[in-house]
mmCIF file of the N, C-alpha and C atoms, coordinates in Angstrom:
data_MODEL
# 
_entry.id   MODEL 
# 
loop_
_atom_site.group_PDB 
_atom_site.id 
_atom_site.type_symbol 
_atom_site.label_atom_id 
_atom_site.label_alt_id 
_atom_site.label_comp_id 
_atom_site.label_asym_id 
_atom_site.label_entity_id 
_atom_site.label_seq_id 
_atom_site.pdbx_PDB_ins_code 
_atom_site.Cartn_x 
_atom_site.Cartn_y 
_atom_site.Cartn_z 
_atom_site.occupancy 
_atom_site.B_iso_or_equiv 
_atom_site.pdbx_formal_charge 
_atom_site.auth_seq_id 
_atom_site.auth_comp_id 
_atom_site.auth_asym_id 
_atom_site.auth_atom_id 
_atom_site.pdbx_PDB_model_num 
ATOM 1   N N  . UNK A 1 1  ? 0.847   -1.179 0.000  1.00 0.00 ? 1  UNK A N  1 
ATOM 2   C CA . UNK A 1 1  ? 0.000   0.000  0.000  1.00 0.00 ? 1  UNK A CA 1 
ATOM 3   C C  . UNK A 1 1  ? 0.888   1.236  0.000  1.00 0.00 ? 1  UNK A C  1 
ATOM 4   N N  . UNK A 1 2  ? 0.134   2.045  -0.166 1.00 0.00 ? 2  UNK A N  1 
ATOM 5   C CA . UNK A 1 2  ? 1.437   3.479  -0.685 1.00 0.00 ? 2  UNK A CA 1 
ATOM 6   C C  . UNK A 1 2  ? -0.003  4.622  -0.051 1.00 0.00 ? 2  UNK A C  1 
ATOM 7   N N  . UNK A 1 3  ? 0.614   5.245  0.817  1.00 0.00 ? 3  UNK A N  1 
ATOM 8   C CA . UNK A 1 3  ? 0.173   6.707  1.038  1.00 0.00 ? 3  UNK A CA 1 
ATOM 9   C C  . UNK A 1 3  ? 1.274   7.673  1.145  1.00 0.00 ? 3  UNK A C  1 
ATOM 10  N N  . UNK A 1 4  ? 0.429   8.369  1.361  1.00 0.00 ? 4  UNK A N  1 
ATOM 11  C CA . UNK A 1 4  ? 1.014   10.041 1.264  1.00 0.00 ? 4  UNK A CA 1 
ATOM 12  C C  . UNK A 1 4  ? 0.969   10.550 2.352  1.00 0.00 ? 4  UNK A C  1 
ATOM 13  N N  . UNK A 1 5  ? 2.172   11.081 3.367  1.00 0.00 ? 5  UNK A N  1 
ATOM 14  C CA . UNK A 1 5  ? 1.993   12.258 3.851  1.00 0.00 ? 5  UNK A CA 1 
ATOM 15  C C  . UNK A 1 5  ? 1.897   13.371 3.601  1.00 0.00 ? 5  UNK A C  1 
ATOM 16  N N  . UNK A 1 6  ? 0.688   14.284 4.091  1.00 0.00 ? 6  UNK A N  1 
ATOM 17  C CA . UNK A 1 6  ? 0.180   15.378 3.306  1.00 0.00 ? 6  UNK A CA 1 
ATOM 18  C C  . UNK A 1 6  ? -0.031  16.430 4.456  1.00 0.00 ? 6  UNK A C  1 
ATOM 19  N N  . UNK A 1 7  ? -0.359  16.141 5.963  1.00 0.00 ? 7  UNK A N  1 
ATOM 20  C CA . UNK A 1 7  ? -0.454  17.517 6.475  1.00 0.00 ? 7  UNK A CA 1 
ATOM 21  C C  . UNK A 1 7  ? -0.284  16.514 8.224  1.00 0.00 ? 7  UNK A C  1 
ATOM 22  N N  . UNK A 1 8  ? 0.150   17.363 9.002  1.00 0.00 ? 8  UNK A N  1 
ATOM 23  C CA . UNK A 1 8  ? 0.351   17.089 10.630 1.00 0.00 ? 8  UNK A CA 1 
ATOM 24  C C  . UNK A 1 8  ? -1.218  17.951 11.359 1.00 0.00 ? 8  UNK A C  1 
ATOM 25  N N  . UNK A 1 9  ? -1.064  17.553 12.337 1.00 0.00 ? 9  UNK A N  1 
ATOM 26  C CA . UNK A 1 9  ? -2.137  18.426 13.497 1.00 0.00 ? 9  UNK A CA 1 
ATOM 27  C C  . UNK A 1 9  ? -1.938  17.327 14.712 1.00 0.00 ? 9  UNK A C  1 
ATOM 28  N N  . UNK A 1 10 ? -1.798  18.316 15.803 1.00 0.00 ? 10 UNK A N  1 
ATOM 29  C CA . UNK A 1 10 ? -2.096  18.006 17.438 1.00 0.00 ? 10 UNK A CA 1 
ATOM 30  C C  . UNK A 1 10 ? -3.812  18.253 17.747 1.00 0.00 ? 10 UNK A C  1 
ATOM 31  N N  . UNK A 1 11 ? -4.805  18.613 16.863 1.00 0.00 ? 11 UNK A N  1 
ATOM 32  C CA . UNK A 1 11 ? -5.952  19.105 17.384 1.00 0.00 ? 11 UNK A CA 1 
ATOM 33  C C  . UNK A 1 11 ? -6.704  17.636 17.140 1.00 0.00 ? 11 UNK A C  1 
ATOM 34  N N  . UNK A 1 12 ? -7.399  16.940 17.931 1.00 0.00 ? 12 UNK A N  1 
ATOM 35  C CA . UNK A 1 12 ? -8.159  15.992 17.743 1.00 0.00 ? 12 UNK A CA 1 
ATOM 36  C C  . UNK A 1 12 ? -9.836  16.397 17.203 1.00 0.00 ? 12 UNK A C  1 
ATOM 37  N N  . UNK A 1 13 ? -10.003 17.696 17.556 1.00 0.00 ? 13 UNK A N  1 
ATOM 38  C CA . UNK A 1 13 ? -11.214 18.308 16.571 1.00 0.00 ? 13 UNK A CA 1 
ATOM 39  C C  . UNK A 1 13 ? -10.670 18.809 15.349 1.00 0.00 ? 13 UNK A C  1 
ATOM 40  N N  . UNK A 1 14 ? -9.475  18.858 15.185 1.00 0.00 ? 14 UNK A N  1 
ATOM 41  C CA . UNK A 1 14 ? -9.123  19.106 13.411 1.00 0.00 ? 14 UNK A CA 1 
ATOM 42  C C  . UNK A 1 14 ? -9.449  18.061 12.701 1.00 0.00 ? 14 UNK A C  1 
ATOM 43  N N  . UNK A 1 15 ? -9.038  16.952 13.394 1.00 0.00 ? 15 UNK A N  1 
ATOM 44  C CA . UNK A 1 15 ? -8.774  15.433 12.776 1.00 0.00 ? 15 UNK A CA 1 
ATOM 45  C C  . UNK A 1 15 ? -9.962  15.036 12.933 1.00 0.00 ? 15 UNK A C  1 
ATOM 46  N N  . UNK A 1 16 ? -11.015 15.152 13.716 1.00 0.00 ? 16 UNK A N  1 
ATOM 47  C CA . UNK A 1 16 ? -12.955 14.591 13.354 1.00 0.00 ? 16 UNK A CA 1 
ATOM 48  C C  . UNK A 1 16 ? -13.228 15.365 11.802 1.00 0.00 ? 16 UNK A C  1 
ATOM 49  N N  . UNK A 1 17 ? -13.139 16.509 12.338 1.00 0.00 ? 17 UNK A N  1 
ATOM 50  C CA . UNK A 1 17 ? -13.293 17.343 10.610 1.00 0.00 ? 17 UNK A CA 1 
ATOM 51  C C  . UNK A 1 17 ? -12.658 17.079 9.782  1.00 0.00 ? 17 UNK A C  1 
ATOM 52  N N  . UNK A 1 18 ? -11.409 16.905 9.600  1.00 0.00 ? 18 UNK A N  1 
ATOM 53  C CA . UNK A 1 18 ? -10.440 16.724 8.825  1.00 0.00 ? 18 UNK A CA 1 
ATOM 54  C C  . UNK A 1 18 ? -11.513 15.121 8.190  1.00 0.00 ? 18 UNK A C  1 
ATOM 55  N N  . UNK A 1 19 ? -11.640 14.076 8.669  1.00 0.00 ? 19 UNK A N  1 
ATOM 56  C CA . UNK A 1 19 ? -11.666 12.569 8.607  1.00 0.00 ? 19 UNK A CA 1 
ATOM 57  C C  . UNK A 1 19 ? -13.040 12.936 7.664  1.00 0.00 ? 19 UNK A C  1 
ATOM 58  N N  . UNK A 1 20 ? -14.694 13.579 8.376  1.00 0.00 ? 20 UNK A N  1 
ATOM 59  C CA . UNK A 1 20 ? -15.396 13.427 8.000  1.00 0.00 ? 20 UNK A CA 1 
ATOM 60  C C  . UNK A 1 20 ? -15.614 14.438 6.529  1.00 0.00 ? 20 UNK A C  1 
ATOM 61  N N  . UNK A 1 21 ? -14.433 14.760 6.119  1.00 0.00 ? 21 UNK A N  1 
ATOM 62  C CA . UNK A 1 21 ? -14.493 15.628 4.517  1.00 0.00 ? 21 UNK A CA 1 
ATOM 63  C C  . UNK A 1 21 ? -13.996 15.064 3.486  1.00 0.00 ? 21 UNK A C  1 
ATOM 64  N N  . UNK A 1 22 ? -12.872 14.392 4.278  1.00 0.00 ? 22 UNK A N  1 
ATOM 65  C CA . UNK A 1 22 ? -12.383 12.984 3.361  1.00 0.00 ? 22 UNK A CA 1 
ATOM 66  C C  . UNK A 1 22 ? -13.395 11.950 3.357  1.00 0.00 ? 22 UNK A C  1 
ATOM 67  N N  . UNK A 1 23 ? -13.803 11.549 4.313  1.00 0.00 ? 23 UNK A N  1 
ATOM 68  C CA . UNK A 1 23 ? -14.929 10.886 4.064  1.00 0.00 ? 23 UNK A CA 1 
ATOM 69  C C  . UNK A 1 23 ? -15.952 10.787 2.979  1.00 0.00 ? 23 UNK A C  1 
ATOM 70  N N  . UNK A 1 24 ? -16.560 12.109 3.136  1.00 0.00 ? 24 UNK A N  1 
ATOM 71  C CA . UNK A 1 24 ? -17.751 12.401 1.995  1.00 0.00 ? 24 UNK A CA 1 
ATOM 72  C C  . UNK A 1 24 ? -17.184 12.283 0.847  1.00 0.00 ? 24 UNK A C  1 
ATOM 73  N N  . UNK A 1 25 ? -15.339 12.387 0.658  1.00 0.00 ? 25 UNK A N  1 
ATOM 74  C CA . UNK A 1 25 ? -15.261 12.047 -0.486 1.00 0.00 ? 25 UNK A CA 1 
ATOM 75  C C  . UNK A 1 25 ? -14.770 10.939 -1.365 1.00 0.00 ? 25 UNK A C  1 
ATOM 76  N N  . UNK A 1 26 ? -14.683 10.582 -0.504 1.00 0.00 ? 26 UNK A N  1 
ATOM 77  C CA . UNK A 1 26 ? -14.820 9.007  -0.453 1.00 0.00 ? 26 UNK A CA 1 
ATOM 78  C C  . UNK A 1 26 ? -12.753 8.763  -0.971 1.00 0.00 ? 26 UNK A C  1 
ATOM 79  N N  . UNK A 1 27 ? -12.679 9.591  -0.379 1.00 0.00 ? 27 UNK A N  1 
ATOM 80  C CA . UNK A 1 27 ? -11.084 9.711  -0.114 1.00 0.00 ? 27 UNK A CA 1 
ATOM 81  C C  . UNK A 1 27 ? -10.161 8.481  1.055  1.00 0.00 ? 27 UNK A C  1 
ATOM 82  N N  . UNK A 1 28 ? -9.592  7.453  0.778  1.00 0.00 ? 28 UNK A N  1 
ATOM 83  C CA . UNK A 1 28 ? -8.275  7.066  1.237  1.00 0.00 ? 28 UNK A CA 1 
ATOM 84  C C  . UNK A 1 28 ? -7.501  7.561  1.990  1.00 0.00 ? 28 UNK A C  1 
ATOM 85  N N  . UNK A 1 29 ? -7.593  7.014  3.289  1.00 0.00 ? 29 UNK A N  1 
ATOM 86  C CA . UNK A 1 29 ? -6.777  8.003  4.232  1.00 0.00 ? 29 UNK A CA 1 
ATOM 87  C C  . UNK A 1 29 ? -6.519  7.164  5.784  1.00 0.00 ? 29 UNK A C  1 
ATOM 88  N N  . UNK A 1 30 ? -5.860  7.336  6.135  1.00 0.00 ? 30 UNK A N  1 
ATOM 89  C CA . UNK A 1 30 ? -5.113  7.196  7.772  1.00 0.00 ? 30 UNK A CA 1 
ATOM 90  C C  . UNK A 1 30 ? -4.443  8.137  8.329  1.00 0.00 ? 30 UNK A C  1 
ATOM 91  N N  . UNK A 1 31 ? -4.807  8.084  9.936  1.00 0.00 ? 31 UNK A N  1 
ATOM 92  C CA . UNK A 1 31 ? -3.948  9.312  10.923 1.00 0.00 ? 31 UNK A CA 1 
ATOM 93  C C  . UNK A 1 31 ? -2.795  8.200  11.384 1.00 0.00 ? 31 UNK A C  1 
ATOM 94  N N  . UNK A 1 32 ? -1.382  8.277  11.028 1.00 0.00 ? 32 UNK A N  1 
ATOM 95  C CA . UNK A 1 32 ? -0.845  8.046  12.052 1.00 0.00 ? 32 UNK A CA 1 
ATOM 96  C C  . UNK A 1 32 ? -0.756  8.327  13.504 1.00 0.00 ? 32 UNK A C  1 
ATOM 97  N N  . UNK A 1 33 ? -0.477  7.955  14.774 1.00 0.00 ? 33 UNK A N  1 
ATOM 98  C CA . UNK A 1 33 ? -0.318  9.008  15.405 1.00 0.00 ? 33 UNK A CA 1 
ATOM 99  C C  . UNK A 1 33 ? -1.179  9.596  16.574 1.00 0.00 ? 33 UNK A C  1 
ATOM 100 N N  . UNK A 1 34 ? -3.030  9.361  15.862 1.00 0.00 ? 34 UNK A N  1 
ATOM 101 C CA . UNK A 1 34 ? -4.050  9.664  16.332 1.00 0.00 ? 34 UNK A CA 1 
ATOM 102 C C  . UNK A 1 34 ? -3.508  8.948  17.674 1.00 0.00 ? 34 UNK A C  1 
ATOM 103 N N  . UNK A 1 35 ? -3.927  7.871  18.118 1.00 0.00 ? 35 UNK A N  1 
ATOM 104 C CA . UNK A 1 35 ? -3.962  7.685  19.276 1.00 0.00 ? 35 UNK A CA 1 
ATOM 105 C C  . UNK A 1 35 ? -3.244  7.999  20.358 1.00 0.00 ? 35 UNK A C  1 
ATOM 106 N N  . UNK A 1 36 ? -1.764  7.814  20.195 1.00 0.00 ? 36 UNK A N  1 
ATOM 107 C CA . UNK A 1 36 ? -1.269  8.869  20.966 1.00 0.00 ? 36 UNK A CA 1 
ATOM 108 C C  . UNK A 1 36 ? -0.891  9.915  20.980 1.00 0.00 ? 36 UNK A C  1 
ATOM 109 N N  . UNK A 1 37 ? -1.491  10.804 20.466 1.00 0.00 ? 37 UNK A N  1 
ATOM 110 C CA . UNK A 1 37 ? -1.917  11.998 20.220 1.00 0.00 ? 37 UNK A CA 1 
ATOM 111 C C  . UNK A 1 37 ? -2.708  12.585 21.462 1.00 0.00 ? 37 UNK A C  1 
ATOM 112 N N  . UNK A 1 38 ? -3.926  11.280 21.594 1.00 0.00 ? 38 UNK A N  1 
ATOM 113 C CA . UNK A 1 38 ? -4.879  11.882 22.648 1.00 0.00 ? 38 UNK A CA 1 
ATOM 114 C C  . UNK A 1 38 ? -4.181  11.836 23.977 1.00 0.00 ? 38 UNK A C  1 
ATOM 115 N N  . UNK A 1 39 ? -3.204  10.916 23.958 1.00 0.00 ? 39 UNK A N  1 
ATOM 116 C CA . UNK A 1 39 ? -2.701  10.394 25.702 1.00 0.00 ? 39 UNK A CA 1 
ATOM 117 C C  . UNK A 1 39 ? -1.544  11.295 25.349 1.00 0.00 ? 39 UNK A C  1 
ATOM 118 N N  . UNK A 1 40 ? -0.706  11.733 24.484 1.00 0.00 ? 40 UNK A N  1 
ATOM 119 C CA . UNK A 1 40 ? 0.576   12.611 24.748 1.00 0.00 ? 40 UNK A CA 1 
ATOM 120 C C  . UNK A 1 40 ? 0.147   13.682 24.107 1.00 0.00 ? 40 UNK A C  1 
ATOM 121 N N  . UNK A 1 41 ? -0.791  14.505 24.329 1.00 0.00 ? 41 UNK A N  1 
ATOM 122 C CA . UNK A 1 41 ? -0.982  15.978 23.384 1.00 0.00 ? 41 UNK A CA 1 
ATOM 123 C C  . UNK A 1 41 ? 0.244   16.570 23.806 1.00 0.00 ? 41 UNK A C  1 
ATOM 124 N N  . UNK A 1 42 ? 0.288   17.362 21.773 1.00 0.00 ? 42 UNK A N  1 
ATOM 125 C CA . UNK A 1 42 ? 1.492   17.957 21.987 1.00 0.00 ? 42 UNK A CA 1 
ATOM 126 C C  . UNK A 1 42 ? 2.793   17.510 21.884 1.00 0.00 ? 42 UNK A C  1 
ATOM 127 N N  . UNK A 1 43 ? 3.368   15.912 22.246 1.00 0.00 ? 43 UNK A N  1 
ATOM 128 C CA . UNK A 1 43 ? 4.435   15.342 21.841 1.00 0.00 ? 43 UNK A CA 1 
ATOM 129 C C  . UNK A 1 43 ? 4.498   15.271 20.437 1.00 0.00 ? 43 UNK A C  1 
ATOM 130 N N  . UNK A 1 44 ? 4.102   14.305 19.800 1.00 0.00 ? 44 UNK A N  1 
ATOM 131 C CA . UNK A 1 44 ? 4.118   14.108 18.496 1.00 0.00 ? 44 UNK A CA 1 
ATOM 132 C C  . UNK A 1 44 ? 2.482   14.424 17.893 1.00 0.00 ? 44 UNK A C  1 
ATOM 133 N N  . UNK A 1 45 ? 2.448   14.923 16.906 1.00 0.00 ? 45 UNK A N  1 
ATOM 134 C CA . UNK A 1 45 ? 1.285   15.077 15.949 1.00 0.00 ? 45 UNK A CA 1 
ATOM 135 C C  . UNK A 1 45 ? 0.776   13.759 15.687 1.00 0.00 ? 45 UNK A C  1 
ATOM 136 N N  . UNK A 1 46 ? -0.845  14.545 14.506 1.00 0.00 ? 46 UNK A N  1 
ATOM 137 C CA . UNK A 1 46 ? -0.987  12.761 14.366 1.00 0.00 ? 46 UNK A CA 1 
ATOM 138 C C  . UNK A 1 46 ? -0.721  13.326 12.576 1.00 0.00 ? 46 UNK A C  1 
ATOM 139 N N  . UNK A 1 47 ? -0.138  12.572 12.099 1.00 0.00 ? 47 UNK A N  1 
ATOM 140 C CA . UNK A 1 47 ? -0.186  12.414 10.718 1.00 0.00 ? 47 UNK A CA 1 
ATOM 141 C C  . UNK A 1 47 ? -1.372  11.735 9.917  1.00 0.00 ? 47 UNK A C  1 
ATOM 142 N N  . UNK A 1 48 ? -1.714  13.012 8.727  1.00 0.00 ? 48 UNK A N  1 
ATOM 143 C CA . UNK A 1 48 ? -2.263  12.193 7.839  1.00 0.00 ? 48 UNK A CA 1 
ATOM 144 C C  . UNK A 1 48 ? -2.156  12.071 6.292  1.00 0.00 ? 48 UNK A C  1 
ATOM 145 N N  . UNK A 1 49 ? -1.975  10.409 6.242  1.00 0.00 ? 49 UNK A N  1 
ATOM 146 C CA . UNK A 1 49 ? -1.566  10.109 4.965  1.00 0.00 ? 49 UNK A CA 1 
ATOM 147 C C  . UNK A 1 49 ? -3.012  9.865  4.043  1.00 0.00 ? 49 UNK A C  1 
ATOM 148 N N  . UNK A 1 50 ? -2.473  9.950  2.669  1.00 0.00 ? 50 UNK A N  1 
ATOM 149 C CA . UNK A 1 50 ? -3.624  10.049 2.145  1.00 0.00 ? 50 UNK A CA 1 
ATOM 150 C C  . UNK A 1 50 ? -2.924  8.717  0.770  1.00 0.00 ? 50 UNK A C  1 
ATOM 151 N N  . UNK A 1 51 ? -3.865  8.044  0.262  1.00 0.00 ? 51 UNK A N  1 
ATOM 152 C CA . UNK A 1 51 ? -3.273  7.098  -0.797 1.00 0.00 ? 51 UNK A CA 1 
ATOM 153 C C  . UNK A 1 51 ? -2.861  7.891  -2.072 1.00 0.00 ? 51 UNK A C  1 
ATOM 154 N N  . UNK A 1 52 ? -1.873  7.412  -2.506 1.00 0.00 ? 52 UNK A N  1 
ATOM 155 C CA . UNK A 1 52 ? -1.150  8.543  -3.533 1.00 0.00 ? 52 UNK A CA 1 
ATOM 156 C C  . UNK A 1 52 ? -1.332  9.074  -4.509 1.00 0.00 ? 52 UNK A C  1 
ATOM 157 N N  . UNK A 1 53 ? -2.254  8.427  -5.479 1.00 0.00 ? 53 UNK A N  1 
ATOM 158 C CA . UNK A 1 53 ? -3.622  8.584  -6.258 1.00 0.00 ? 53 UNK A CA 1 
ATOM 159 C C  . UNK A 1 53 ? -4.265  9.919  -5.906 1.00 0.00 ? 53 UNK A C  1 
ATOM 160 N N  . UNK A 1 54 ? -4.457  9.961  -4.755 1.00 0.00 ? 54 UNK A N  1 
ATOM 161 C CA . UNK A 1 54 ? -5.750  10.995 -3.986 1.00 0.00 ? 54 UNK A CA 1 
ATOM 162 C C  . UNK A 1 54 ? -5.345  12.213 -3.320 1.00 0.00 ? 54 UNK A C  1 
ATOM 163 N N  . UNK A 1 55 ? -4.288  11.926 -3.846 1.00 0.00 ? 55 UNK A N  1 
ATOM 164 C CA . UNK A 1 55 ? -2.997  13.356 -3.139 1.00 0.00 ? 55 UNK A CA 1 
ATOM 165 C C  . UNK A 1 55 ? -3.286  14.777 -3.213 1.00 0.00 ? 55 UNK A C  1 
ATOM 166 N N  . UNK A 1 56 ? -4.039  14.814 -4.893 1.00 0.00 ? 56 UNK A N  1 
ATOM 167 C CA . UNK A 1 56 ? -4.199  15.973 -5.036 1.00 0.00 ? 56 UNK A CA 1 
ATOM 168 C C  . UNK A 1 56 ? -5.368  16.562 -4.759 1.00 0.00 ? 56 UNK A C  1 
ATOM 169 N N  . UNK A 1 57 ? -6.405  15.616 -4.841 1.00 0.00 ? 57 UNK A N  1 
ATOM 170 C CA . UNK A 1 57 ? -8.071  15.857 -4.682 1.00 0.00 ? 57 UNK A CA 1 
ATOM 171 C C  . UNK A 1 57 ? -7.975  15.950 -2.914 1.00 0.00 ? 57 UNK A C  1 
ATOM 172 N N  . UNK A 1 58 ? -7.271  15.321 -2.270 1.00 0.00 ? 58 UNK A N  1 
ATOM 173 C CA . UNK A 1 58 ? -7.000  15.383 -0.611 1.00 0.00 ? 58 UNK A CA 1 
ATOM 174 C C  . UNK A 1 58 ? -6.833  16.904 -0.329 1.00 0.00 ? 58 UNK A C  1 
ATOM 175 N N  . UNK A 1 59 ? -5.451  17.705 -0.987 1.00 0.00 ? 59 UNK A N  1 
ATOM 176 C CA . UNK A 1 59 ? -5.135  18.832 -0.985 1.00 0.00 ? 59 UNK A CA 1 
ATOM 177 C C  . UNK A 1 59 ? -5.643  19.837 -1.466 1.00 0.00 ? 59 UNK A C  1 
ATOM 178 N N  . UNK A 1 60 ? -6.386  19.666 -2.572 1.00 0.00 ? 60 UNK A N  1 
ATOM 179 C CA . UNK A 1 60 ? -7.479  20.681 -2.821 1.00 0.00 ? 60 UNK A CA 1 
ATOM 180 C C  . UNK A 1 60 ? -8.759  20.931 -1.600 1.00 0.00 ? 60 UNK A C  1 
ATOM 181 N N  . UNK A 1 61 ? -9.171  19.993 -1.153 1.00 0.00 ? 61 UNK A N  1 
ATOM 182 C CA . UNK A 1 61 ? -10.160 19.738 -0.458 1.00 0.00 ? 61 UNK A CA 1 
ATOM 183 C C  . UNK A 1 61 ? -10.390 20.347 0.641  1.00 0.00 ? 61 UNK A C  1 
ATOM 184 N N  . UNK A 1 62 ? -8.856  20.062 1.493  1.00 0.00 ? 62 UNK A N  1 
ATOM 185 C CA . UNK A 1 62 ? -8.137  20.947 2.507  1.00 0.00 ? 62 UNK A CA 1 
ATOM 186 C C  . UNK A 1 62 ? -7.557  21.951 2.385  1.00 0.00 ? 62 UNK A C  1 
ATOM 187 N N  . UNK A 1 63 ? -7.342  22.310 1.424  1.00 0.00 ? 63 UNK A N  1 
ATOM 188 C CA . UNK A 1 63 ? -6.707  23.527 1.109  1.00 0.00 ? 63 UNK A CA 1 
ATOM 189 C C  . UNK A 1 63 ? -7.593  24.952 1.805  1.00 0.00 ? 63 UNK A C  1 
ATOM 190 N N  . UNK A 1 64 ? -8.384  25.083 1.601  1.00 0.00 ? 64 UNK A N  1 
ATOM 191 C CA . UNK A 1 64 ? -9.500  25.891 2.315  1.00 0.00 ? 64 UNK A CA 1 
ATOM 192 C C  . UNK A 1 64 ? -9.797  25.738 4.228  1.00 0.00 ? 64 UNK A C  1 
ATOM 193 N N  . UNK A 1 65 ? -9.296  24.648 4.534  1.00 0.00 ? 65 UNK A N  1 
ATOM 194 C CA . UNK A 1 65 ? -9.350  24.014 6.382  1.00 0.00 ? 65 UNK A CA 1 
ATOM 195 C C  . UNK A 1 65 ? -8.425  25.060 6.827  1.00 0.00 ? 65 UNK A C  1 
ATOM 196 N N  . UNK A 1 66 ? -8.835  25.816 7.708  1.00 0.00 ? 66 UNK A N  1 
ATOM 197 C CA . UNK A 1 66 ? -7.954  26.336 8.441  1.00 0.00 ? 66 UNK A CA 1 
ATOM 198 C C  . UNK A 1 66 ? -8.022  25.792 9.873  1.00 0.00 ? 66 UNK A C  1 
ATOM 199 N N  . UNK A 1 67 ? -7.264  24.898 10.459 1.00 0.00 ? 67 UNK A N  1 
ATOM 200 C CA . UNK A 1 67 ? -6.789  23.746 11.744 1.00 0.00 ? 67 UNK A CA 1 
ATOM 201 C C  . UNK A 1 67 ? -7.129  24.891 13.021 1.00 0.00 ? 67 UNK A C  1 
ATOM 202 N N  . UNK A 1 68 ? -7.042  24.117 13.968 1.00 0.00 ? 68 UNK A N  1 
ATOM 203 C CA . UNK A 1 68 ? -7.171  25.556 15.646 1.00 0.00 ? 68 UNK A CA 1 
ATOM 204 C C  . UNK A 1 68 ? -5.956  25.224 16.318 1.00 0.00 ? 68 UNK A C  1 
ATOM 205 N N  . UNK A 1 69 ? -5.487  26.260 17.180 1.00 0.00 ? 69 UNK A N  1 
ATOM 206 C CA . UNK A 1 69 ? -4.621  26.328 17.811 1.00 0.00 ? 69 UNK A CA 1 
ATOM 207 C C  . UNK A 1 69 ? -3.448  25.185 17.666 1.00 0.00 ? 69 UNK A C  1 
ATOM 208 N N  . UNK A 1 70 ? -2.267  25.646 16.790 1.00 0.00 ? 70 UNK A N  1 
ATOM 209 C CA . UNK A 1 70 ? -1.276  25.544 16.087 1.00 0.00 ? 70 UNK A CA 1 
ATOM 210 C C  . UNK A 1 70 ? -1.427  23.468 15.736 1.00 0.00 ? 70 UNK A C  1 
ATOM 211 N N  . UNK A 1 71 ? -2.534  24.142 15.253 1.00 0.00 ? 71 UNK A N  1 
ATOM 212 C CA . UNK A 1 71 ? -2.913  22.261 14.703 1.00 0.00 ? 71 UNK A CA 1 
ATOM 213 C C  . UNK A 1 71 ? -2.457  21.815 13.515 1.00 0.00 ? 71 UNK A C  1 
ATOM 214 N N  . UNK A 1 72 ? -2.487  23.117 12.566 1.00 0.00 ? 72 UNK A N  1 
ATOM 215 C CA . UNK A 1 72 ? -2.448  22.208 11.168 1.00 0.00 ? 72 UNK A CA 1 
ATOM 216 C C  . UNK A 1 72 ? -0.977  22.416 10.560 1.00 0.00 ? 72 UNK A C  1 
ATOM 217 N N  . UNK A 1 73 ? -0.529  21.812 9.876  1.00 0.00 ? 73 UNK A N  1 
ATOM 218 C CA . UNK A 1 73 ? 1.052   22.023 9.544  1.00 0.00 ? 73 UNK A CA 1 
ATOM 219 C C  . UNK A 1 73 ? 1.351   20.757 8.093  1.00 0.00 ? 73 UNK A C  1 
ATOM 220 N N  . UNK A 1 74 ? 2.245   21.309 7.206  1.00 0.00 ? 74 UNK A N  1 
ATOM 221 C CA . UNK A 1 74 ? 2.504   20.149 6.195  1.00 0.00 ? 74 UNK A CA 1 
ATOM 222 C C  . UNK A 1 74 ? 3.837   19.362 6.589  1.00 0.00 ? 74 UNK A C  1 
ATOM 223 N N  . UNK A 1 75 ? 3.920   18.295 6.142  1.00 0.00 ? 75 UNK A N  1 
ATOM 224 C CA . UNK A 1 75 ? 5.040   17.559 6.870  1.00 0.00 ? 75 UNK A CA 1 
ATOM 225 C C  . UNK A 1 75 ? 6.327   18.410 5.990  1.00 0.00 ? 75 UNK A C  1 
ATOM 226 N N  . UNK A 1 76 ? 6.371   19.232 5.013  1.00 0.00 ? 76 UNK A N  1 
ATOM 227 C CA . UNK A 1 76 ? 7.145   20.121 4.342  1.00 0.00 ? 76 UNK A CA 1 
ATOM 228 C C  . UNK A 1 76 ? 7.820   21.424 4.900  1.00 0.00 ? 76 UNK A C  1 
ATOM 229 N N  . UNK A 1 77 ? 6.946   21.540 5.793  1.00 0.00 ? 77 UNK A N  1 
ATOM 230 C CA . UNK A 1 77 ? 7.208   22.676 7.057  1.00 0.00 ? 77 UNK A CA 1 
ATOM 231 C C  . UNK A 1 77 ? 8.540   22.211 7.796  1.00 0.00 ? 77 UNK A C  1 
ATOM 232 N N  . UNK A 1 78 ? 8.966   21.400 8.040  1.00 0.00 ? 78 UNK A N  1 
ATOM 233 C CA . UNK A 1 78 ? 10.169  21.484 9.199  1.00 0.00 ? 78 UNK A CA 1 
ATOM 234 C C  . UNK A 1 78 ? 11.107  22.140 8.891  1.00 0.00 ? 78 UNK A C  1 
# 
């Protein structure tokens, strides 16, 4: 299987929204991360990959999401 990392967030309400837009679009996707995310907020992000195919329709989609309190970030940022 082949995904894409495409964007980070510590916000676990970014990542409900984030999930249910990919969703509707019937978009390919996993959070790395999510879970301990909730028990270590703030250590590590949760990553989400998107299947590589869907990379761009993922990023258009989100492109418009603006994340809350220093949630959203591309893994291109460091």
């Amino acid at each position: 299987m082949k995904f894409v990392e495409i964007l980070r967030t510590y916000n676990a309400v970014d990542i409900a929204i984030i999930k249910s837009l990919l969703d509707g679009e019937n978009i390919e996707y996993r959070f790395l991360g999510e879970n301990f995310n909730m028990l270590e907020p703030m250590v590590q992000p949760a990553r989400l990959n998107v299947w590589y195919d869907q990379v761009d329709k993922a990023r258009e989609l989100l492109s418009d999401f603006n994340g809350s309190f220093m949630a959203i970030g591309s893994p291109d940022e460091e």
